[in-house]
N, C-alpha and C positions, 0 to 999 in steps of 0.2 A: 504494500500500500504506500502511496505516495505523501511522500510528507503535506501535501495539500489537502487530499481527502483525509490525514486526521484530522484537521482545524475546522473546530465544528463553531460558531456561532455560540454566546454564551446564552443561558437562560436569563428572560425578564427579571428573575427575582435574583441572580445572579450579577449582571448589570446594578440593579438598583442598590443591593446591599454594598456594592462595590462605593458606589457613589458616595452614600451614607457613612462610609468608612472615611473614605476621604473626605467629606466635608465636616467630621469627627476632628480629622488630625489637622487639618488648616485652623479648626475652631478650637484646638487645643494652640496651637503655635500663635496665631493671631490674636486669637481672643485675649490674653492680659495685655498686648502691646494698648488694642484697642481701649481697655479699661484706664491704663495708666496713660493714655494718650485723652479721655473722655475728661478724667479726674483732674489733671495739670490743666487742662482748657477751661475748669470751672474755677480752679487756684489761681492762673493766671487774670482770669477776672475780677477774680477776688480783690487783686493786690494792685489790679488796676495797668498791669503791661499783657495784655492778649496778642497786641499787635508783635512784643518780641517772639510770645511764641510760633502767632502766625507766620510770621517774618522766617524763623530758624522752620521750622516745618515746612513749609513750602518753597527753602531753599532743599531743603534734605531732601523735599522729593524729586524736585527738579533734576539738581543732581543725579539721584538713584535714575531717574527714568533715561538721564540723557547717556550717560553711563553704561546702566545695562543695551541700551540700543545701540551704542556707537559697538561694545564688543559682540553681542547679539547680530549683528547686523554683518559685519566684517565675518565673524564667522558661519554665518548663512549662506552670505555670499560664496564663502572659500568651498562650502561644501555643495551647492546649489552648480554653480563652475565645474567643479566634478565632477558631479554628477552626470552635467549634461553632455561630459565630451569624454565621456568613459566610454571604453573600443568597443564594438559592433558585438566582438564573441561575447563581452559580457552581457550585453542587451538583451540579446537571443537565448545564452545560456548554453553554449556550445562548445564544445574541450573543457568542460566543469566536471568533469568526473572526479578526476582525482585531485581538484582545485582545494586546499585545506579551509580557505573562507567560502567555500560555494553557499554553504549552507545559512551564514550571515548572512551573503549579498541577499537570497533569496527573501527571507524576513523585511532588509532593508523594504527590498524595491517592491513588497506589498504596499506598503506605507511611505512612501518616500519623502514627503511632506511633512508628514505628523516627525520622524526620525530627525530631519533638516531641522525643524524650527525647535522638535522636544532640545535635542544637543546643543543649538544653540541657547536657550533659553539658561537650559542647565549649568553652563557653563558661564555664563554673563551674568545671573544674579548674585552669587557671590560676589563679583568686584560692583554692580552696584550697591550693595549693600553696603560695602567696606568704603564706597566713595561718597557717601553719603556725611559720612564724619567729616569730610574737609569743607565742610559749607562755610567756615571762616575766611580760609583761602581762598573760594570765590568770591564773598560780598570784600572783602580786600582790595580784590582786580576791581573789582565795579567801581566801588566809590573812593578807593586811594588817589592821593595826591601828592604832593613834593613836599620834603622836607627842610628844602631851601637849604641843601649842604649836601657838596659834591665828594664821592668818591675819590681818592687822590691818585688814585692808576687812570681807571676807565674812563673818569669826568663825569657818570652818571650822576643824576641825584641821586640821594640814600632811599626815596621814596620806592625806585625799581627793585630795590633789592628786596626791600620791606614788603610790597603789593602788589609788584608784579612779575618777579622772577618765579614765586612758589609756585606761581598757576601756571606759569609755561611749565616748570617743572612736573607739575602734575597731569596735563594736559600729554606731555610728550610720554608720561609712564602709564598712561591708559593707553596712548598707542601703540605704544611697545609691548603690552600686554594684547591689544587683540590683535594683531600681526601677528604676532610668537602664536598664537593658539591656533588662529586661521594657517600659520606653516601647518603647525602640526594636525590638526584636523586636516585640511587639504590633504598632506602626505597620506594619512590615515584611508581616506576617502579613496584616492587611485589606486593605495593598494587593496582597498576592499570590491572596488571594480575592475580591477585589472589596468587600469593605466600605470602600474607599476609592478611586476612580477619577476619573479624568481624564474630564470630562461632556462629551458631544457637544454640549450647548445653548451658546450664546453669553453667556447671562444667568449662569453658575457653573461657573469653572475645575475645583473641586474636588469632587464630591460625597461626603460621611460617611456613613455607614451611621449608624442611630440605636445600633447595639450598640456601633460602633467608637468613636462619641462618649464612648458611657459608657464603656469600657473603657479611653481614652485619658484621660478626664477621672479618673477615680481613682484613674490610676497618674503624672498628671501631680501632681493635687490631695496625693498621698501623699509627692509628690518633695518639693513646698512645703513638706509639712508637718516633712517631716524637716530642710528648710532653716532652719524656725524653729527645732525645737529646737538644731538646729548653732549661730545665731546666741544661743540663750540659754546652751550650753556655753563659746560664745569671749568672752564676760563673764570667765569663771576666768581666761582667757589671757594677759588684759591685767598681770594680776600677777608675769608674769614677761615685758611687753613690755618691747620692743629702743628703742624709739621714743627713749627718754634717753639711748641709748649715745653717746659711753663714758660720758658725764657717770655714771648709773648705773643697774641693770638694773627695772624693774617700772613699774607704773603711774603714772603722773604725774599732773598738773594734769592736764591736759588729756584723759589716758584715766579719770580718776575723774568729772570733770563734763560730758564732750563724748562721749567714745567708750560710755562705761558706759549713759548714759541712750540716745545713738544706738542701742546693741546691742537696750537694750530697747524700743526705736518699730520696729526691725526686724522685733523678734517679730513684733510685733502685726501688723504691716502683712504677714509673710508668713502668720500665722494667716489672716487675713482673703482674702488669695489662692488661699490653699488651701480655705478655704470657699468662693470663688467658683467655683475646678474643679469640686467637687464640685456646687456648685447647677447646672454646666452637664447633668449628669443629666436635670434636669426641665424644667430653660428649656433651647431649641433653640439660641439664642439664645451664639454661642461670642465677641460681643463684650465680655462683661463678663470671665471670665477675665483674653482676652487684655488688656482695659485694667489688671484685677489686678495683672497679668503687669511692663505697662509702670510700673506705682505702685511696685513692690517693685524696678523697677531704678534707675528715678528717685529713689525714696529712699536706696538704696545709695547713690548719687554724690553727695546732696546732705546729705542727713544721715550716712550715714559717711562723708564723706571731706570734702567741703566743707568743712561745719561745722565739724569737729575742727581743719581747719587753718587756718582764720578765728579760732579761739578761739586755737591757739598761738603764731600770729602780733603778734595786736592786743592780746592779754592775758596771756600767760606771760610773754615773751620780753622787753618792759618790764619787769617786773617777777618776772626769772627765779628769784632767789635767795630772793624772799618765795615764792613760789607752791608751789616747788618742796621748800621745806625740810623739812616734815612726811613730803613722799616719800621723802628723802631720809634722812631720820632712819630711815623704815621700813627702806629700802636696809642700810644700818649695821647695825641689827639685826639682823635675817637675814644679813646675810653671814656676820657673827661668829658667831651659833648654828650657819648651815649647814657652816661650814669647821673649827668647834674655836679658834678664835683670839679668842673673848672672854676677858670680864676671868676666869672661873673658869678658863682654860686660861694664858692670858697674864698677864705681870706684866712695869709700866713699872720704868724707874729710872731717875733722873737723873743725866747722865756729864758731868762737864768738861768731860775730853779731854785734859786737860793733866795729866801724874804733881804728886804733892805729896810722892811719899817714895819712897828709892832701892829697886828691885823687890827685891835680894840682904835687904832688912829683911823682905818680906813674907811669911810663908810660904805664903800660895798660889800668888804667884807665883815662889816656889821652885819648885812644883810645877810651874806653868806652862811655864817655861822647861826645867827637867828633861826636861820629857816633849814641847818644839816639835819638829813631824814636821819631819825634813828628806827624807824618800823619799816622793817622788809615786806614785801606783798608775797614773798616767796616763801614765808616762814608761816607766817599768820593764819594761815586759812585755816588750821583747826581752834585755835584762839576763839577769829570769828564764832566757827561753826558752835565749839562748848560755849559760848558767851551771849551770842545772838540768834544761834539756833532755833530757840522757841520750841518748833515741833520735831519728831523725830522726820518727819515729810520734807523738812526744808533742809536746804544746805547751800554751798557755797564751793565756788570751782577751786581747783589746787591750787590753782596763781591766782592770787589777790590783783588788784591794777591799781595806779596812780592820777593822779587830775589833779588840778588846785579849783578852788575857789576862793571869789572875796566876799568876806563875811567880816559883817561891820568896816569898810571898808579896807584890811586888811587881807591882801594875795596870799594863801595857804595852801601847800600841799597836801591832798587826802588819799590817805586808802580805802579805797573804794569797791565798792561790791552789791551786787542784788540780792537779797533774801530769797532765792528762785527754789521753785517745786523740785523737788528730788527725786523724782521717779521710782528710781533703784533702791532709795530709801523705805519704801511702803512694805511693811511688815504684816504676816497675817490676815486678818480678815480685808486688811487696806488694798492686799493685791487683789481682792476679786473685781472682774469685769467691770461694773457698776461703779465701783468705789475709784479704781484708778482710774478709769476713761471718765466718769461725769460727777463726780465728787471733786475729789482730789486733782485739780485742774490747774492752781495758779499758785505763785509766788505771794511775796507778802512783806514791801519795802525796801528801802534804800538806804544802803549802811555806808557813812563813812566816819575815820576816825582821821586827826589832824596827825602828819605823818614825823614831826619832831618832838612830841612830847606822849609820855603816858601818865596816867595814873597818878602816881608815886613811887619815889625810888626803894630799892631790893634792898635791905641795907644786910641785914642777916642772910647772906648767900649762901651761906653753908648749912645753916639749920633751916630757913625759911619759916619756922614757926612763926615769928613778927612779918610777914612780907608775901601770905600766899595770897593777899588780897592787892599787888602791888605789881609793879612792873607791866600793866595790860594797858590796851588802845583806851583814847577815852570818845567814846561815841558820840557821833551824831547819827541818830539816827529818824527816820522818815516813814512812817509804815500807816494800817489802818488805824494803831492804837495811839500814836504820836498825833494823828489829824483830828482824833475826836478829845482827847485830851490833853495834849499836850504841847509844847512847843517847837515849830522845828525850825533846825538850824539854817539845814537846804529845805525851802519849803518842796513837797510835793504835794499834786491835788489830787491825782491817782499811782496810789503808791503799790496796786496788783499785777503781778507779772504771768503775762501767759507766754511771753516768747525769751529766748534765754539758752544761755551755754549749755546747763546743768541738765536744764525741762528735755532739750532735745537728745539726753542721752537716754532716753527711753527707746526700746525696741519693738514693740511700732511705737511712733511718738506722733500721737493724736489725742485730742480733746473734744469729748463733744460737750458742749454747752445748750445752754435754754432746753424746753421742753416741751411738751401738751398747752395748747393755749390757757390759762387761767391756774395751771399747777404753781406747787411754792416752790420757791426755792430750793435748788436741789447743793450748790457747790458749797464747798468749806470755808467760810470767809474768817471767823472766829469761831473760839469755843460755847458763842451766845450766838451766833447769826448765821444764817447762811447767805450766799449769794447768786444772782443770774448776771449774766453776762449780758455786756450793753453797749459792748464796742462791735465798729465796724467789721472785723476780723471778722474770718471763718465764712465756711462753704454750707449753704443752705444743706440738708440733709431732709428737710420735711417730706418729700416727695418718694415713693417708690424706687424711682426711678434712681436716682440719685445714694438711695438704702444700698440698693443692689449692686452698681455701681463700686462704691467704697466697702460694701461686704466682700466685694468678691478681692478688692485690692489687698485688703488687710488679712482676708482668707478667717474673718471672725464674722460667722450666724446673728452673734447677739445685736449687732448692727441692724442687721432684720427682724428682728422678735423683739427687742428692748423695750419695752410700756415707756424707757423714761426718752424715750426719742421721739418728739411729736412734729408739728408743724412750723413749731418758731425755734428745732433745733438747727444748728448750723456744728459742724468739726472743722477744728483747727488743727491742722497737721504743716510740715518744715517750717518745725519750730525754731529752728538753729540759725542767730543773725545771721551768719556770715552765708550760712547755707541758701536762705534768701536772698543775699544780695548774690550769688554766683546764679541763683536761678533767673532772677529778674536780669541780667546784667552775666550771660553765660560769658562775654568777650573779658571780664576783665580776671582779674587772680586777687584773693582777697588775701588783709594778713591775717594772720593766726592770730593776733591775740584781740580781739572786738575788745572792747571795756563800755562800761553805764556811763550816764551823764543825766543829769540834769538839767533840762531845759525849758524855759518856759513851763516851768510846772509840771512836766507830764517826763518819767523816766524814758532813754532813748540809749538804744544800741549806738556804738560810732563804729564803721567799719571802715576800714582803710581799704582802697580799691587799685590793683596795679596796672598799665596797659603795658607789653613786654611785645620785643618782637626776637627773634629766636639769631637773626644773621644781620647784623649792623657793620659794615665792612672794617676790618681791620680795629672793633671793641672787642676788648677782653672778654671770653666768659665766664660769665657766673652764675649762682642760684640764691633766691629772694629765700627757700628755704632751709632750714636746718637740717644735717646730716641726721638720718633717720637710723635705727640698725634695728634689723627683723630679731626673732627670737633664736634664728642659728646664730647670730653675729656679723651678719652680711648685712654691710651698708646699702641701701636701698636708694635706686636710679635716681637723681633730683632732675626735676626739667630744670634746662640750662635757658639761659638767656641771656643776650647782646645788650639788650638796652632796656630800660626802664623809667615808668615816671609815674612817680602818685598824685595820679591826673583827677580823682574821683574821691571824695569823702560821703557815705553812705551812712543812713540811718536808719534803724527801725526801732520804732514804736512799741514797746516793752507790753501794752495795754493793747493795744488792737491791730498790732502786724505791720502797719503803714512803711515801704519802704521809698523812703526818697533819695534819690541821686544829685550828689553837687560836682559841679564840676570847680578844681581850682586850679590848673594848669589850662589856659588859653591858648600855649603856645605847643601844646603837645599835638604833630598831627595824627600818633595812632587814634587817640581819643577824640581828634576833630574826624575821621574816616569811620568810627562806630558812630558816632553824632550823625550821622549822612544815613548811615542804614536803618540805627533808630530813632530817627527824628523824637524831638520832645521826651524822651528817655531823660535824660541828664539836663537837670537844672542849670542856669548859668550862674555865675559866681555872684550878680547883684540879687539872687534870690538868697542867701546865706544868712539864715538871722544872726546878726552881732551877740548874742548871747551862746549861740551853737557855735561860732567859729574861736571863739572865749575859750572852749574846750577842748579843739583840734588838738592833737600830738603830733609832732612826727613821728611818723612808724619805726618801730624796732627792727623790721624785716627789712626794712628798705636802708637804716643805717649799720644795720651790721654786714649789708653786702659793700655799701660806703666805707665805710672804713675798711672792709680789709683790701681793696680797690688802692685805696687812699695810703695805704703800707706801701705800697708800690708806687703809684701814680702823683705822689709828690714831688716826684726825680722830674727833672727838667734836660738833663744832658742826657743825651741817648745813651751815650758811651759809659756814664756812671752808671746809667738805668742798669745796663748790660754786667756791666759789675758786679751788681747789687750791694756793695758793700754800706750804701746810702739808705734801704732799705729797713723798714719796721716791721713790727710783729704785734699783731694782738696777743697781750698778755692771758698765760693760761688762769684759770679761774682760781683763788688759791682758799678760799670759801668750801668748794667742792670737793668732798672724796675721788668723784668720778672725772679729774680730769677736765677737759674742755674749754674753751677759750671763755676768757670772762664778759658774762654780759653789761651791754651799754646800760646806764642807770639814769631814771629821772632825776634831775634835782630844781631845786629853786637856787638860783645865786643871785650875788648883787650885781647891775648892771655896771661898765667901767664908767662911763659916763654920768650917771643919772641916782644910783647906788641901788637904783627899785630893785625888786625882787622879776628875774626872769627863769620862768620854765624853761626847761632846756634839758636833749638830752646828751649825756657824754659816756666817754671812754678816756682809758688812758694804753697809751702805745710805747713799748718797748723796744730799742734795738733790735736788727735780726739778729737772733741766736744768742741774744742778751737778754739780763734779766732788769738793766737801770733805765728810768724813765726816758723815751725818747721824746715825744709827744703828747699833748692832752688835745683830745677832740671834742666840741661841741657843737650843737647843732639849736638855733632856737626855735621855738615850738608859739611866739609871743606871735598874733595878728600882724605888729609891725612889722617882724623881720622872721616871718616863719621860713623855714630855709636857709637861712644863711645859717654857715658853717664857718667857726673858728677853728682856727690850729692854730696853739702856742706850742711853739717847736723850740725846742733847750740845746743846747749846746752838744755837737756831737762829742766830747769827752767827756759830758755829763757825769756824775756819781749818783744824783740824782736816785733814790731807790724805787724801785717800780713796786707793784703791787704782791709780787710771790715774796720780795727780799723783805716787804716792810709787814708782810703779815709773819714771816720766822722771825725779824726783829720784833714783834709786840707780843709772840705767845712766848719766845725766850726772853721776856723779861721778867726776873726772877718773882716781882708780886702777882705776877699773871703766872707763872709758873706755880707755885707753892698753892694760890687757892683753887688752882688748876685740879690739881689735886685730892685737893678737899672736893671740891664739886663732883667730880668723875664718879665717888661714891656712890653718891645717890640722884645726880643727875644725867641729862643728856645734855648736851653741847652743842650750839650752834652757832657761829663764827656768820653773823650777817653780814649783806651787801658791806662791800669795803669801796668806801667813795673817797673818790679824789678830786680834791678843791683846790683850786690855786688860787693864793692868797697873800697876804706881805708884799706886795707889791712884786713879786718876782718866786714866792715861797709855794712849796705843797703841801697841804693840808692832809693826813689819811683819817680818816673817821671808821671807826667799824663798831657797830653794835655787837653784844652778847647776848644770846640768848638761853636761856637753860628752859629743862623741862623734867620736872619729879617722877624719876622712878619709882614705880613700888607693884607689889605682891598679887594688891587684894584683886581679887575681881571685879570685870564690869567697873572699875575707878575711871574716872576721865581726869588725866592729866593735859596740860598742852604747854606752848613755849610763853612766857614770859620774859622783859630786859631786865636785865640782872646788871651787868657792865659794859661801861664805854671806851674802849681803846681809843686811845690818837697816838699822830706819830707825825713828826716834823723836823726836818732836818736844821738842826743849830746855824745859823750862820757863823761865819769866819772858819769854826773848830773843823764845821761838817761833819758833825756828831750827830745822832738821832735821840731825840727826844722821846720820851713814852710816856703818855697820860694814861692811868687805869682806873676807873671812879665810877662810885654809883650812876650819878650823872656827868651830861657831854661838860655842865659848867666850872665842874670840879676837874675834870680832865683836863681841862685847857687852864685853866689854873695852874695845874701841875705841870704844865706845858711851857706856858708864858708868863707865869706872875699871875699873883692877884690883880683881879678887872676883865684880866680876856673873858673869864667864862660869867660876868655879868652880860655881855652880848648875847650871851645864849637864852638871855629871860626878857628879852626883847618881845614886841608884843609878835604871839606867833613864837616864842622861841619855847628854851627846857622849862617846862611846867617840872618837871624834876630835881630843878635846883633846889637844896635846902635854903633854908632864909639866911640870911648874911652871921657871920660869927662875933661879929666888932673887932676887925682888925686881927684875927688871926695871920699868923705868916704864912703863905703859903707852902707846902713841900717843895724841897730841892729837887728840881728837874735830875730826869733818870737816863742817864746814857745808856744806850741797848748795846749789848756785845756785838762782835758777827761771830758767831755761831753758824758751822757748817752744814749747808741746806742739808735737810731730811724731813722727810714724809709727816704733813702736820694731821694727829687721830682727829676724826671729828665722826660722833656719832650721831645716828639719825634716824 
């Protein structure tokens, strides 16, 4: 029987079940995209940007469609071409006896149609899918513009690189993609119809069909030809080659005269390859190609690769420092434009190191010292949490944040933090369904504590019996129970938080509020009250429709059955500021650490917004983020990036979700090119209330890639650049068991000029491969002068001690040693933030808080950290001896430092609430010279 008379016709109920099957497995595959694609379209409404998702959606599918068709298309073609010019015996079916494919073609060419378009299809949706992610790099091409700064090779503007180089690039790697496939199918095709066979003669393995030739020759000739222009686009490339790393990032010697001119003999020689495909058309004759073939790979290896490292060998590398310096100057330039840390951003000045006048004569650093932080935000957050806790449901994220405000007209540093819902905190009957999704919904006020003073001072350190009530923040705090009774310092009007760091670490993290028209109150507000919800937030949930919907997202029934879900309920779900702002605002990179403010009454997320573009010619790279390491110990990929600008400051609405966009970089074109795509997205800078721009920071993420940028990019001569021996170092953290470079610290100082108090953040920088101060960094965060960045730069033979030498000179000082001691017994240790203040007119100040925390036995105890003592440390003028102050408080320290009076500055208004009252002329203690004592590992337990 013939393989045709078995192929019987399927049964109706056969067909149909078929059907049913498959429209099961599409409705399994599709169906959540469709839900979570329904849900975000009701969120995006919510929050008031539809048109971004519209906008990124029907770029995505644009893409996807155009994409899968161009490869779907080419590969129809290539197989449709084949088909039609496959030799007569295969048509017929004639000499198929002993054909190994007979039995395929036969199959094929029942269906030839359905086979054509099914392969194609098959083959194309994948790379549409996967091209559907780059809809950035399309709305780029569309709306990019010039950056008004030329390349220093090519003379391009930097906007080509930026917006319109990725898309040829991409455009030319989908070609390359369906030409390679269309080869290969094509091939595939003639030998499944015989225009390519295995010959019975002895004189020719192979025989070609003359159509198959041309049709493999065209699509081989077309491969080349897209190889050449690949090779004339990786010319741009070399402008941000690796090839100098670390020395520094772009073209070098040797890619401007070896690699650049190689690029261009590539062309040529694969132009000419491709014309020889192509000639194989009309000449039979397929050994000229393949020698094409063999010239274009033999040139690859000898003139790209050879050659270039024959040239960096024998002639750079003698003579590294000349060759290189011109590149290097380019390096310099670009980095400083790309990152903001040139001379129009940045200002040098020259520092001592060593004071020349007592700081209590100076008034700025009256100010200074008045307002030195002694509360870390790193230490605090269990403090907070046993102190301000309230319920076991609330709590408070690991890292505490910093802001100032002016209260009673007086500029103040606070640590700052929201009362936020805990999720993971809910214990017991608190985790059922009901209770965590529509009970247990919100936060509950706004904590800050003034960040130079606490309580009262530790004075019994070692027994603590007199002093457990001693050493802690002293609160201002803001909530529902401060509005109805009592006074607040920061007023707030709604002091309830449903959106929040802490809220969105729940797993689903959703809230549903309101309920049945005319029900009571269902939410936790106090332990007398309950609450409904009255902000604009959240996604109607009344309807059926919308039940099932967000049941199916969440994959929870009760959604659908719930009595407490009615008509005027709405859910609130991405809860997480920053997480909002990347949704609303997919183009930009936000920073890690959002912090609360107050504004206008009403608590408000601030989120720092980055625009980055990946290849800025001849800018150094780097990453906005911190090196990350998984749980085997492997440091985890960072995206890299060329250039950067915090073009965007972001808020949201702690109370009812609201995110609004500012812009405050005018000059940035990535951010004026997303402005084009999403019109009316991004507020302009005269929408900025003066009370919200009051509490702007500069971002942490964006100055710590500044600064280590800035270790390098302060060299001016290429030839030293190259050297490095001009070079700095971020100092490693000497606070830290674990190692890692020390973070930039807020502080308030006095201004040089004017003596106010300015927020500001800084660093301090150290030699390469030294431990003595080289530099102090600052950056201000004030309205006036946000952005501008100081460097006092000290004397390159400095002694100056940096921050690891002066934290082993204050713990080897023998009273800090001895009650060292005593405390280890029954305490834990914590070495706070160590700030460096320049002061004395040319002197450095170290200030470092102590914090201890009571161990003990019992069970279920809550302990947490308390200030205990205040280190300083300043280098003597003339001797160059190091001073050590060790003291309850910072006013005693400095006493012990400078004489009686310095540490009266510190009870300035705003300053050490921890100074005792005056003694009537006590003498102060004799200043304490610190040994050096050879570095060794400082214990600190935690």
């Amino acid at each position: 029987m013939q393989p045709s008379d078995r192929m019987r016709a399927l049964p109706r109920r056969a067909r149909v079940m078929i059907m049913v099957t498959v429209a099961l497995i599409a409705l399994l595959v599709i169906g959540p995209r469709l839900v979570v694609g329904y849900t975000d379209w009701l969120w995006f409404g919510e929050v008031g940007y539809r048109r971004v998702w519209g906008t990124v959606l029907v770029t995505r599918l644009i893409l996807f469609t155009a994409v899968t068709l161009l490869v779907g298309a080419v590969i129809f073609a290539a197989v449709v071409w084949a088909y039609r010019s496959r030799p007569l015996f295969a048509a017929s079916g004639a000499n198929t006896a002993k054909d190994p494919v007979e039995r395929y073609r036969e199959v094929v060419s029942r269906r030839p149609r359905s086979f054509t378009v099914g392969i194609a299809l098959l083959l194309a949706l994948p790379f549409g899918l996967h091209a559907q992610a780059s809809w950035e790099t399309v709305q780029l091409f569309l709306h990019g513009g010039a950056f008004g700064t030329v390349d220093a090779e090519f003379g391009y503007d930097v906007g080509f690189y930026v917006f319109d180089l990725p898309f040829y690039r991409l455009i030319l790697a989908w070609l390359f993609i369906a030409v390679f496939l269309a080869l290969l199918i094509g091939l595939g095709t003639h030998y499944l119809f015989g225009g390519i066979r295995l010959a019975p003669s002895k004189d020719h393995v192979i025989e070609v069909s003359r159509p198959a030739r041309i049709q493999l020759a065209v699509f081989a000739g077309t491969f080349i030809a897209l190889k050449a222009a690949s090779y004339w686009l990786d010319r741009y490339s070399l402008l941000w080659s690796g090839r100098k790393e670390p020395t520094f990032t772009g073209a070098g010697y040797t890619d401007i005269n070896a690699v650049l001119p190689a690029r261009l003999i590539m062309v040529a020689i694969a132009v000419l390859c491709a014309v020889a495909f192509f000639a194989a058309i009309a000449v039979r004759d397929l050994r000229i190609p393949a020698m094409a073939t063999a010239l274009l790979v033999l040139s690859a290896i000898l003139v790209g690769g050879i050659y270039p490292a024959l040239i960096e060998q024998f002639s750079v590398r003698p003579n590294a420092a000349d060759r290189e310096s011109p590149y290097i100057e380019r390096n310099i330039a670009a980095t400083r434009q790309a990152y903001g840390i040139g001379p129009d951003r940045v200002d040098y000045l020259d520092y001592p190191g060593v004071g020349t006048r007592p700081p209590r004569d100076i008034p700025a650093d009256v100010t200074t010292i008045a307002n030195a932080r002694l509360l870390d935000p790193t230490v605090l957050s269990r403090t907070f949490t046993q102190q301000q806790q309230l319920k076991n449901f609330y709590g408070f994220p690991e890292h505490l944040n910093i802001d100032r405000y002016t209260i009673d007209g007086q500029l103040t540093d606070y640590i700052v933090a929201a009362r936020e819902l805990s999720p993971n905190s809910l214990s017991g009957n608190q985790t059922q369904w009901i209770n965590r999704h529509t009970v247990y919904t919100h936060g509950n006020g706004f904590i800050a504590a003034p960040a130079n003073r606490v309580n009262a001072a530790v004075r019994d350190v070692a027994g603590q019996s007199a002093s457990s009530d001693s050493g802690y923040p002293v609160y201002a705090v803001s909530d529902i129970a401060s509005q109805v009774g009592g006074d607040q310092v920061i007023p707030v009007e709604q002091p309830r938080i449903y959106f929040g760091e802490v809220i969105a670490q729940a797993d689903p993290d959703y809230a549903i509020v309101g309920g049945p028209e005319g029900a009571p109150p269902r939410e936790y507000d106090t332990d007398t009250a309950q609450y409904t919800y009255t902000g604009t937030g959240g996604v109607p949930v009344g309807s059926w429709v919308n039940r099932l919907a967000f049941a199916a997202r969440y994959g929870e029934r009760n959604i659908l059955f719930s009595g407490a879900i009615g008509s005027e309920s709405k859910i609130i779900f991405n809860r997480d500021p920053a997480a909002r702002v990347e949704h609303v605002a997919p183009w930009l990179t936000t920073d890690s650490n959002p912090y609360p403010a107050v504004v206008g009454g009403r608590i408000v997320w601030i989120v720092d917004g980055y625009t980055t573009a990946a290849h800025y010619p001849y800018s150094q790279v780097g990453s906005l983020a911190e090196p990350v390491v998984n749980d085997t110990g492997r440091t985890l990929a960072r995206e890299e990036v060329s250039y950067v600008r915090n073009s965007v400051k972001a808020t949201v609405d702690a109370y009812d979700g609201t995110v609004t966009l500012y812009q405050v970089d005018e000059n940035d074109p990535v951010l004026g090119t997303w402005m084009k795509v999403f019109p009316g997205t991004v507020q302009p800078p005269t929408a900025i209330p003066t009370e919200l721009r009051a509490h702007f920071r500069y971002p942490e993420d964006l100055f710590r890639l500044q600064r280590d940028l800035l270790a390098k990019y302060h060299v001016d001569d290429p030839r030293e650049f190259f050297t490095t021996n001009a070079f700095w170092s971020v100092p490693s953290d000497p606070t830290a068991d674990t190692g890692g470079e020390q973070p930039p610290y807020y502080v308030l100082v006095g201004d040089a000029g004017t003596a106010a108090p300015s927020f500001r953040l800084t660093s301090a920088m150290v030699g390469f491969n030294r431990e003595f101060l080289s530099a102090y960094l600052s950056v201000h965060s004030d309205p006036e002068n946000y952005g501008r960045i100081d460097i006092l730069r000290l004397p390159t033979d400095t002694q100056t001690q940096g921050p690891r030498q002066t934290q082993n000179s204050m713990i080897s000082d023998t009273r800090v040693a001895s009650e060292r001691t005593l405390l280890e017994r029954s305490n834990r240790i914590y070495y706070a933030n160590l700030l460096t203040l320049p002061i004395a007119d040319g002197g450095i100040l170290y200030v470092e808080p102590v914090f201890t925390e009571r161990l003990t036995n019992t069970p279920n105890s809550s302990t947490f950290p308390q200030l205990a003592r205040v280190l300083v440390s300043y280098r003597e003028p003339g001797t160059g001896g190091v001073r050590i102050g060790y003291a309850p408080t910072l006013a005693e320290a400095l006493d012990q430092v400078f004489g009686t009076g310095t540490g009266a500055v510190a009870t300035a208004p705003g300053g050490d609430a921890t100074k005792p009252p005056p003694t009537g002329g006590q003498p102060p203690a004799p200043p304490h010279r610190a040994p050096r004592p050879p570095r060794r590992r400082r214990h600190r337990t935690s």
